[in-house]
N, C-alpha and C positions, 0 to 999 in steps of 0.2 A: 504494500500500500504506500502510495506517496502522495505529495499535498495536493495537485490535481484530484487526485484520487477521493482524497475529502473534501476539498471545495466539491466537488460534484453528489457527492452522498450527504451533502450537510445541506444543499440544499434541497435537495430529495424529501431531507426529511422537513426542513422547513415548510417545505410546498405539498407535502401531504399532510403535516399538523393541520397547519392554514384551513384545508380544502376539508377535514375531520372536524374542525373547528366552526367552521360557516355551515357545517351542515346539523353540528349540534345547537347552533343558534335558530333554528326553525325548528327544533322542539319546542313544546309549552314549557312552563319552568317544572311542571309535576310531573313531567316525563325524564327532561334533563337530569333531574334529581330523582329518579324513582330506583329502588334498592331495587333489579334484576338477579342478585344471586351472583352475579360476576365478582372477580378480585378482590376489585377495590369499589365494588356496588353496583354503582351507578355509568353513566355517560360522565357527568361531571367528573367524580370520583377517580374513572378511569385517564381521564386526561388532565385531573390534576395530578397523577401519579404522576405523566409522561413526563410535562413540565417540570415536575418537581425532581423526578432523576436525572433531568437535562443540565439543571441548575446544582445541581449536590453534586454531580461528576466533573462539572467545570470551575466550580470551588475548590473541589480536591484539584484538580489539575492548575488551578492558578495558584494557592496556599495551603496544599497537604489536608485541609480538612473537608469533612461533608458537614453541608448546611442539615441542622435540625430539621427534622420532621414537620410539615405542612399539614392542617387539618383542612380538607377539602369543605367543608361549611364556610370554610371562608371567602370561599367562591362563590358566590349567589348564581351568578349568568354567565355567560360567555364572555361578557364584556370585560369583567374581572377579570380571566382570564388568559385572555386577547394581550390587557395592559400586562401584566407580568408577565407574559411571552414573550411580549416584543421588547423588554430591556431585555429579558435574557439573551434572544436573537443577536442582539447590539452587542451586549458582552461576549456570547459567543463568538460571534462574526470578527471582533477584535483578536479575540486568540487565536481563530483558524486563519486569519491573515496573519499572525507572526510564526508560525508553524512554519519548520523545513524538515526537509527529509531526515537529515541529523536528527531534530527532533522526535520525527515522530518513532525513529530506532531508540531513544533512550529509555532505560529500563526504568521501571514504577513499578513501587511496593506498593498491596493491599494488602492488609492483613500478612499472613505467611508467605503468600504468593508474589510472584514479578512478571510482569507485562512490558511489552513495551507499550507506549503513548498509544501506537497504532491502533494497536491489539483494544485497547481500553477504549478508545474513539469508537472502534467499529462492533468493540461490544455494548456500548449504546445507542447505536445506530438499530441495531439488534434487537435490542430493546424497545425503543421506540415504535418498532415495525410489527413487535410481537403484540403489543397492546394497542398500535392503532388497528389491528383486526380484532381485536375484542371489541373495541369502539365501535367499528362495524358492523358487525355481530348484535351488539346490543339497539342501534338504531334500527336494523331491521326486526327485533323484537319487539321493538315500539309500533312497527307498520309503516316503516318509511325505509326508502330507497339510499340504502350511502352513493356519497362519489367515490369513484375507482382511485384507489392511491397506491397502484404499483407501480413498479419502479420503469417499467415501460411507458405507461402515460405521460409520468412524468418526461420522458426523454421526447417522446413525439411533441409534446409542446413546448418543450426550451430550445427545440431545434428552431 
């Protein structure tokens, strides 16, 4: 993997958040917020996770720590959500333009284990992807249609 490599997967997952995001926005709020039995609940729920691991892996990667736990009640609507996004986006998007390939070879400790940068980028990427198809999942159990956020769509319309 090299920084091409995550500029294009970082926006991948920006522009599928986004398109997950706008579509949880045309639920009611007793839908957005309704406990389905998933993960972490709800639609809300589930994409305050995403955010919230997006933010606690870019913390570790900026100052060795993870941000404290987020209680998703604190997110009423989308809109809430949206605003804390999009700083993160900003602070992320700062760090993946200082990223080099050196970089992203250097090794990180969690816990007992060592990764490199990479490896830990594209295991949140990873992440990201695994629960924005829960998000999916769960809007179709409401009775509405997701938008498609694989990684092919994406490519046909940034071309």
């Amino acid at each position: 993997m090299n920084t091409n490599d995550i500029h294009t997967l970082v926006g991948y997952d920006r522009w599928a958040n986004t398109l997950l995001l706008e579509a949880a926005g045309r639920l009611s709020s007793e839908e957005f917020t309704r406990d389905l039995g998933a993960s972490f609940g709800s639609v809300r729920g589930t994409l305050v996770h995403i955010m919230h691991g997006e933010g606690r892996w870019l913390q570790f990667w900026n100052d060795g720590t993870f941000a404290p736990p987020v209680n998703a009640a604190d997110f009423p609507d989308t809109a809430t959500i949206a605003a804390s996004w999009s700083q993160l986006e900003t602070d992320r998007q700062k760090f993946i333009d200082g990223l080099t390939d050196t970089k992203l070879a250097t090794q990180v400790t969690v816990g007992d284990e060592s990764y490199t940068l990479g490896e830990l980028i594209q295991h949140l990427l990873d992440h990201a992807t695994y629960h924005r198809g829960q998000v999916a999942s769960l809007i179709r159990q409401l009775g509405h249609t997701p938008p498609p956020t694989g990684f092919r769509f994406f490519r046909s319309e940034s071309r």
